[in-house]
C-alpha positions in Angstrom: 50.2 125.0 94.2 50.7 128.4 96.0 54.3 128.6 95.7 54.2 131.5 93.1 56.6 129.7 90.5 55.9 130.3 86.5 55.1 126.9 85.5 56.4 125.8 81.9 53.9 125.0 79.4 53.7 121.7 78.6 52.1 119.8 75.2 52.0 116.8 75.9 51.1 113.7 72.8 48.5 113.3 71.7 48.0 108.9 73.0 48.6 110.7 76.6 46.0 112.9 75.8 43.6 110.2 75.3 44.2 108.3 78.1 43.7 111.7 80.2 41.0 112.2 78.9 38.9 109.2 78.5 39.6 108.6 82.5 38.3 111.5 83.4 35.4 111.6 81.2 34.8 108.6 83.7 34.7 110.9 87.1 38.5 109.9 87.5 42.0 112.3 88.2 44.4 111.3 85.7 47.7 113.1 86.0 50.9 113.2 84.7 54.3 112.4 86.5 57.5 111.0 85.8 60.0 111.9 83.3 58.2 114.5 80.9 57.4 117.0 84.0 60.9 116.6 84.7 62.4 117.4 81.0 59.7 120.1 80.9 61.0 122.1 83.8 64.7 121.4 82.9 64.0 123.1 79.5 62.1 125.9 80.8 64.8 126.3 83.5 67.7 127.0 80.5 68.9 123.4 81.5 72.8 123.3 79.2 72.5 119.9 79.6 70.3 117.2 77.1 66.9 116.6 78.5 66.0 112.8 77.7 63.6 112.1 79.8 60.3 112.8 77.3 58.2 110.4 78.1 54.5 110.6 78.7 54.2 106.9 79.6 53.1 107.6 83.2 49.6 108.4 84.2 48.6 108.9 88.0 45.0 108.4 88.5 42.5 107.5 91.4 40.4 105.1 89.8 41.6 101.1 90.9 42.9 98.8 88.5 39.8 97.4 87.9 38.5 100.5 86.9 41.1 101.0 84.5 40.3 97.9 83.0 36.6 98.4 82.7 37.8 101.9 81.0 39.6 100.5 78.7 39.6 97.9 75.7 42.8 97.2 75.3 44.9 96.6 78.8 47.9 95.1 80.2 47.8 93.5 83.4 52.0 93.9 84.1 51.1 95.5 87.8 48.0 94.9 89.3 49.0 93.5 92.7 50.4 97.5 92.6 47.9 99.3 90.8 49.3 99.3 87.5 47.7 98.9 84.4 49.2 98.9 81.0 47.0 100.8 78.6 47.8 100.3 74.6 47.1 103.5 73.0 46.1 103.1 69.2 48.7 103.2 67.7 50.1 99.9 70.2 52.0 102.7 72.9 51.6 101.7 75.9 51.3 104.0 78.9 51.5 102.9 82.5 48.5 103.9 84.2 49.0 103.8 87.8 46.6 104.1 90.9 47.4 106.3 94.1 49.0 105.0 96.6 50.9 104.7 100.3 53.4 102.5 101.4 51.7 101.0 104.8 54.7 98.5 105.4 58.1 98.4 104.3 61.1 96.2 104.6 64.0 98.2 102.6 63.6 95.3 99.8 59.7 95.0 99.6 56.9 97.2 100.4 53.2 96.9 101.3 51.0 99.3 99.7 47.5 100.4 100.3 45.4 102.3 97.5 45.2 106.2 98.2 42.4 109.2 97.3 44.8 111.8 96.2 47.6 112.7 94.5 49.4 114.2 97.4 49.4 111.3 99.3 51.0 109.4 96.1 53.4 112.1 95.5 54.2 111.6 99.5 55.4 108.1 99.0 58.4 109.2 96.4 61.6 108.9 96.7 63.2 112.1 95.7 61.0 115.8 95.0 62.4 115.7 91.4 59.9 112.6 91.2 56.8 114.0 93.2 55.8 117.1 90.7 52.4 116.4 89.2 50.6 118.0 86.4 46.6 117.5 85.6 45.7 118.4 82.1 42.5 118.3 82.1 42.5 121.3 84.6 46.0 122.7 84.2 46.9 121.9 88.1 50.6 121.4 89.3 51.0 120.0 92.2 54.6 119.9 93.9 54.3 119.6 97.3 58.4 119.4 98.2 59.7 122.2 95.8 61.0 119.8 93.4 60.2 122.1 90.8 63.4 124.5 93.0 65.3 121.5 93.0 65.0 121.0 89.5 66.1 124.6 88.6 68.9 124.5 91.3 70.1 120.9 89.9 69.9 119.2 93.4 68.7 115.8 94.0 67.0 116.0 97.6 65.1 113.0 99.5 61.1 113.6 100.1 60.6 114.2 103.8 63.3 112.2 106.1 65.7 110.9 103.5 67.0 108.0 106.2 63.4 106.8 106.3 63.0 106.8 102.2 66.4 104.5 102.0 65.0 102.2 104.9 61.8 102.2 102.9 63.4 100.8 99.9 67.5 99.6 99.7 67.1 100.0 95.7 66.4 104.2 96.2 69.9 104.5 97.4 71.4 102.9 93.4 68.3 105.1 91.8 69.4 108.3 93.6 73.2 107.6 92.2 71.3 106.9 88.8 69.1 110.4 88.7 72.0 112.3 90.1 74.4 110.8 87.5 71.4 111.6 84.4 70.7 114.6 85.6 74.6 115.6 86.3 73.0 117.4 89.7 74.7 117.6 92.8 73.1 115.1 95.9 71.9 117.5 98.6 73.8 117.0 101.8 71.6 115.3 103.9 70.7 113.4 101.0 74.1 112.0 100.6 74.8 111.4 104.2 71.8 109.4 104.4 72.3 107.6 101.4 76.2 106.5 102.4 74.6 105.4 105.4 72.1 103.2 103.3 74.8 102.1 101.1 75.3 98.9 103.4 71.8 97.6 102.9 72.0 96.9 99.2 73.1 93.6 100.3 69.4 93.1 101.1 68.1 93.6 97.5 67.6 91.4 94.8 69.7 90.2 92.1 67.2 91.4 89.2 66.5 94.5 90.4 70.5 95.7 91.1 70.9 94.2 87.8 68.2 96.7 86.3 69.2 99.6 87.9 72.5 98.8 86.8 71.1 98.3 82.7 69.7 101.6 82.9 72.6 103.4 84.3 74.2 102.0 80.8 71.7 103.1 79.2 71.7 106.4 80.0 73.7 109.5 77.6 76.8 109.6 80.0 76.9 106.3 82.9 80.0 107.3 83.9 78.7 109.7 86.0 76.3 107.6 88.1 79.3 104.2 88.1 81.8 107.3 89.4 79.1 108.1 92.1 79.3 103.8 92.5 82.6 104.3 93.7 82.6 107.6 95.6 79.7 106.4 98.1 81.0 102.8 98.3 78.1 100.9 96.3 80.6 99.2 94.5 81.4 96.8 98.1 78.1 95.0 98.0 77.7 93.8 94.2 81.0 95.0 92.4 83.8 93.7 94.8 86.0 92.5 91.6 86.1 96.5 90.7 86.8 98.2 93.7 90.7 97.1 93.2 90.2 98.9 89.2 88.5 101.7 91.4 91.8 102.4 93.6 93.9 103.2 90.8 92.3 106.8 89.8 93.8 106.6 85.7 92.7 103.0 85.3 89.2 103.7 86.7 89.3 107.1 84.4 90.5 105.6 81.6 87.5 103.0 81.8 84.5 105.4 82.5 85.6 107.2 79.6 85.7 104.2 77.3 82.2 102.7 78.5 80.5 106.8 77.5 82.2 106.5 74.0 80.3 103.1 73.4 76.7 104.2 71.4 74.0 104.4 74.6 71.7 101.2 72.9 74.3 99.2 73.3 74.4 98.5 77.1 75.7 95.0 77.1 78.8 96.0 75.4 79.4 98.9 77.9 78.8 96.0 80.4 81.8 94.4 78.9 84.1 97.4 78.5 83.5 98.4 82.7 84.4 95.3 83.5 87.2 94.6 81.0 90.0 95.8 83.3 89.6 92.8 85.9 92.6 90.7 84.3 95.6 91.0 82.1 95.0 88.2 79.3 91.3 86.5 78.6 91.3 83.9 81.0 92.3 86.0 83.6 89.2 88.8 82.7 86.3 85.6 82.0 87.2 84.0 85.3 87.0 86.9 87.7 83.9 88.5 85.5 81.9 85.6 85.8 81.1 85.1 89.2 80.2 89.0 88.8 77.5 88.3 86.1 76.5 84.9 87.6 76.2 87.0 91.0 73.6 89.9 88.8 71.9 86.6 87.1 72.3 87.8 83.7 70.8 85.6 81.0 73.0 82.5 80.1 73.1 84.2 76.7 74.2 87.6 77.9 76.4 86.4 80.1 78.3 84.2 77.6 78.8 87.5 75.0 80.2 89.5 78.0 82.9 86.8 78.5 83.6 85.8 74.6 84.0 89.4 74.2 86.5 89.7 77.3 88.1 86.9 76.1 88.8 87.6 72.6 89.5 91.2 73.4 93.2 90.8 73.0 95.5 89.2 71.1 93.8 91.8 68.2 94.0 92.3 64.6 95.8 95.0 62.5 95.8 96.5 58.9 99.4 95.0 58.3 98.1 91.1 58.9 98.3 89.4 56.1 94.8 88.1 54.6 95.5 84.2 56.2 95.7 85.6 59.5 92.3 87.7 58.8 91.0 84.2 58.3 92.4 82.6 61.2 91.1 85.3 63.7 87.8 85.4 62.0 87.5 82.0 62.5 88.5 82.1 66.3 86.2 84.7 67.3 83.3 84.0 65.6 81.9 86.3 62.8 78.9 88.0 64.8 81.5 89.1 67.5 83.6 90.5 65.1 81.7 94.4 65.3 81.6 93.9 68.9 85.1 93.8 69.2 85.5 96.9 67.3 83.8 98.9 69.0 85.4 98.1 72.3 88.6 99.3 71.1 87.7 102.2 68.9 86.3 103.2 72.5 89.3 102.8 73.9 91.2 105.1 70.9 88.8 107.3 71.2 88.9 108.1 75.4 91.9 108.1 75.0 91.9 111.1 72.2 94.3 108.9 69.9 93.6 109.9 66.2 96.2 107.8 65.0 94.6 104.6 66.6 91.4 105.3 65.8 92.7 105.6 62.3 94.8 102.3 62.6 91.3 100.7 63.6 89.5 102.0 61.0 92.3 100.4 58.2 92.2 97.1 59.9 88.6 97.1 60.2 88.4 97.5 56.6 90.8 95.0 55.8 88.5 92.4 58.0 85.0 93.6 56.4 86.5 93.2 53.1 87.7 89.6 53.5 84.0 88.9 55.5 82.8 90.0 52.2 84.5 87.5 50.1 82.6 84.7 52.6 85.5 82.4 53.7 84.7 79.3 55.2 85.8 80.5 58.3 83.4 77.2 60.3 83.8 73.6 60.4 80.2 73.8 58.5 81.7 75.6 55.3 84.1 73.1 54.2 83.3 71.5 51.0 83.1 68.1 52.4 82.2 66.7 55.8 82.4 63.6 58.2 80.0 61.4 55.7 82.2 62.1 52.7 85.7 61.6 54.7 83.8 58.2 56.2 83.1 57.7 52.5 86.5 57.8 51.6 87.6 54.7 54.7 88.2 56.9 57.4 87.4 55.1 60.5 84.5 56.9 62.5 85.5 58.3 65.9 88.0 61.4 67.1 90.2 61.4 63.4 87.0 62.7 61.5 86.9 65.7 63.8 90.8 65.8 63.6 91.5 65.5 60.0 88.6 68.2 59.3 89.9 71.1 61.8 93.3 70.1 59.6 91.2 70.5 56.6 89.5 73.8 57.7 93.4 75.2 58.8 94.2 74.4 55.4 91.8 76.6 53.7 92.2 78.5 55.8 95.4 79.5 54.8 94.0 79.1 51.2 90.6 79.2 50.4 90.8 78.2 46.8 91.7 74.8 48.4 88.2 74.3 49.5 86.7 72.2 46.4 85.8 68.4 47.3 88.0 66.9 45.1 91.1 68.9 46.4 89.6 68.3 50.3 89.2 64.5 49.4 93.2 64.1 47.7 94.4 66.1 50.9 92.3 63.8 52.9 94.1 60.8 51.6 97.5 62.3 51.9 97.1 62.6 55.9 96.3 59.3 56.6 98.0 57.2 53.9 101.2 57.1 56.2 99.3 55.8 59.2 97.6 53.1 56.7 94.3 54.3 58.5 92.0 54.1 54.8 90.1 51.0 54.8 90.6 50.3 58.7 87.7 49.7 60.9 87.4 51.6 64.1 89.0 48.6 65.8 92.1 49.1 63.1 92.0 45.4 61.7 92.4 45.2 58.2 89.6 44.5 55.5 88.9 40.4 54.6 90.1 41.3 51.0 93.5 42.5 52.0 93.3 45.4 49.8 96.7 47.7 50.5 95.3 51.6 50.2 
C-alpha cells in the first residue's frame, strides 16, 4: 500500500506460520485477514477498549480448494462449494484456509461466487473496510485498499464501495454491521447507517439459522448490549424480535435488561438468551408462551429451546436464606437440580445491574443455604425414594394411576423429612394411605381376593 501509514508489527503463531508458509513454499499467496489484523491495528492505535478479536484462523490464498487439499495431510472439507478448506495444524487447530474470490450473483440471502487471482479482488467483495485489510507474511505486504486501517484508528464502521449495494448483496451484512459496531463500540458512518436502516426491511428474507447465529455471537461477545441496543435503534428487532419491541418502548425496562444480559459471564450465551427475553410476561406461563414462538421462529435445538423456557418459567416464585430447609427441598425438587446454577445467575445479574449490594448479598446466603442442602443429597426425584412401583405392587396395591399417586405422596413426605425415606418406614406409610379405601389386596378391577382375606 502507498497510503504512507506506519503499519503495526504483527507476530503472528506459530500453526499460522506454518500454514503460510507451506502454501507458499508451493507457488501460492497466503495472507492473513480477519480478526487478528483488526486487534493488531486497534492495539497499535492506543485502542482503551479490550481487543478480542486474536485469532489467526483465517488464511486468504489463491490456490483452489483442491490445491489446498493436495498441500495438505490433514484437511477439512467444511466449505468447498466456497473455497474453504479446514486445515488442522499439529497440534489439531484448525485454520480456515480460504480461496479468492468475487461474488458474480447475488440475491441479498445467497450469493454466487467465482474464484479470483488476487487479493484485491477478494478484499473487494467485503462487507465493511475494517474486514478488507490484508497482511502477507511471507513478504511483509499490507494491503488495504479502503482505508480500513483509518477507520480502525478513527473507530468508524464504514461499507466497502456503495454500502446500499453490499446490504442488497447480502440481508445478513446489515445484523453483522450492528454486531461489529456493537464489539468494536465504533460509531456507524453516516451513509453506512442510512443504508443499513434502509436494509433493515430485508432481513425478513434471511434464514432462520443464520439470524439465529448472528444473534449467538452477539451473546457471545464482551458487552452484547451494545449491538441488541443498536437492534432496537435501527428497527431490526421488527423482522425476528416482534415479542421485544413492546420491552423496547419502555426505555428503563429495556435498560434494566441489557444491563443484566452483560453481567451474565460471556460463555454462557444461552443464558443471556434467557435473561433478554425474560421480560415478555409477568408470571412463567405468561414469559414460556410468548418466548416460544420466538425460539421456535430462530429454530433453536429442541434441547436449547426447552432450558430457555424451564429457566423463564421457574425464574420466579424464588428462594431465600430465611426458607426453612423443607421448602429448600420442595423447590429443589420443582426445578430440577441442574437448573438450579442457572437460576442463580439470572438473578445475581439482575442484583448486580441493578448495583444492589444488599441483594447480591441476600443471593449469595440463600445460595449457600441451597448448595448446602444439594450437598446432603436429598431425594429430591421420584427415582430416589427408597422403594418404588414393584415394591408398592408388592405390598397389594393395584397397578394403574394410585402407584404414581401414592409415590408423589411418598416423595412429598420425605420431602418434608428425609429421614423418612427407609423402605420399611415408605412401606408402613404406604399401608396407612390406602387402608381406609380397603384398596390392599384389590385387583385393578377392585373385586376382592377368593380367600376373603380383610387387610
Amino acid at each position: 500500500m502507498t497510503d504512507g501509514r506506519d503499519r503495526p508489527p504483527l507476530a503472528p503463531p506459530a500453526n499460522f506460520t506454518w500454514v503460510a508458509e507451506t502454501l507458499e513454499s508451493h507457488g501460492f499467496e497466503a495472507w492473513a485477514v480477519g480478526g487478528a489484523i483488526r486487534a493488531a491495528v486497534r492495539a497499535a492505535a492506543g485502542d482503551p477498549s479490550p481487543v478480542r478479536d486474536q485469532d489467526w484462523d483465517d488464511v486468504a490464498t489463491n490456490a483452489r480448494p483442491d490445491d489446498v487439499c493436495r498441500i495438505f495431510r490433514r484437511t477439512v472439507p467444511i466449505g468447498i462449494e466456497h473455497g474453504t478448506v479446514g486445515v488442522l495444524a499439529r497440534d489439531g487447530t484448525m485454520y480456515e484456509v480460504t480461496t479468492f474470490r468475487l461474488d458474480v450473483e447475488t440475491d441479498g440471502r445467497h450469493a454466487v461466487v467465482a474464484f479470483a487471482d488476487t487479493i484485491d479482488e477478494d478484499l473487494a467483495r467485503r462487507d465493511f473496510t475494517v474486514n478488507a485489510i490484508a497482511w502477507r507474511s511471507a513478504t511483509d505486504e499490507w494491503r488495504d485498499p479502503f482505508a480500513g486501517q483509518a477507520d480502525l484508528e478513527r473507530r468508524v464502521l464504514r461499507a466497502v464501495g456503495d454500502p446500499a449495494a453490499r446490504f442488497a448483496e447480502d440481508y445478513l451484512r446489515v445484523l453483522r454491521g450492528l454486531r461489529f459496531a456493537g464489539r468494536l463500540s465504533f460509531e456507524i458512518d453516516p451513509p453506512t447507517r442510512a443504508a443499513l436502516e434502509q436494509a433493515v426491511s430485508g432481513l425478513g428474507r434471511l434464514s432462520a439459522e443464520r439470524v439465529r447465529e448472528e444473534l449467538l455471537k452477539v451473546l457471545r461477545d464482551r458487552t452484547p448490549s451494545r449491538a441488541l441496543g443498536l437492534y432496537r435503534e435501527v428497527g431490526a428487532l421488527q423482522a425476528w424480535y416482534p415479542e421485544l419491541e413492546a420491552v423496547a418502548e419502555d426505555p428503563e425496562a429495556w435498560r434494566r435488561t441489557l444491563e443484566a444480559v452483560d453481567a451474565i459471564p460471556r460463555h454462557r450465551s444461552l443464558l443471556r438468551c434467557a435473561r433478554w427475553v425474560l421480560p415478555l410476561g409477568e408470571d412463567g406461563e405468561a414469559r414460556t408462551e410468548r418466548a416460544r414462538p420466538l425460539l421456535e421462529r430462530l429454530k433453536f435445538s429442541n434441547a436449547d429451546a426447552r432450558r430457555v423456557l424451564h429457566l423463564l418459567r421457574h425464574y420466579q416464585p424464588f428462594i431465600g436464606p430465611m426458607d426453612s430447609a423443607a421448602q429448600l427441598r420442595h423447590w429443589l425438587a420443582e426445578v430440577g437440580h441442574g437448573s438450579v446454577p442457572d437460576l442463580f445467575r439470572l438473578h445475581l445479574a439482575d442484583a448486580r445491574a441493578s448495583a444492589e449490594p444488599q441483594m447480591q448479598a441476600y443471593l449469595i446466603a440463600a445460595w449457600r443455604r441451597v448448595h448446602d442442602e444439594m450437598l446432603s443429597a436429598p431425594p429430591l426425584t421420584l427415582a430416589d425414594l427408597a422403594i418404588g412401583g414393584d415394591e408398592l405392587l408388592a405390598l397389594g396395591v393395584p397397578g394403574g394411576p394410585l402407584i404414581g399417586l401414592l409415590l408423589e405422596e411418598l416423595h412429598a413426605q420425605v420431602l418434608e423429612d428425609p429421614d423418612l425415606n427407609e423402605p420399611v418406614e415408605l412401606a408402613r406409610r404406604a399401608r396407612a394411605l390406602i387402608e381406609p379405601g380397603g384398596l390392599i389386596g384389590r385387583d385393578s378391577s377392585g373385586a376382592s381376593p377368593e380367600h376373603g382375606e380383610d387387610v
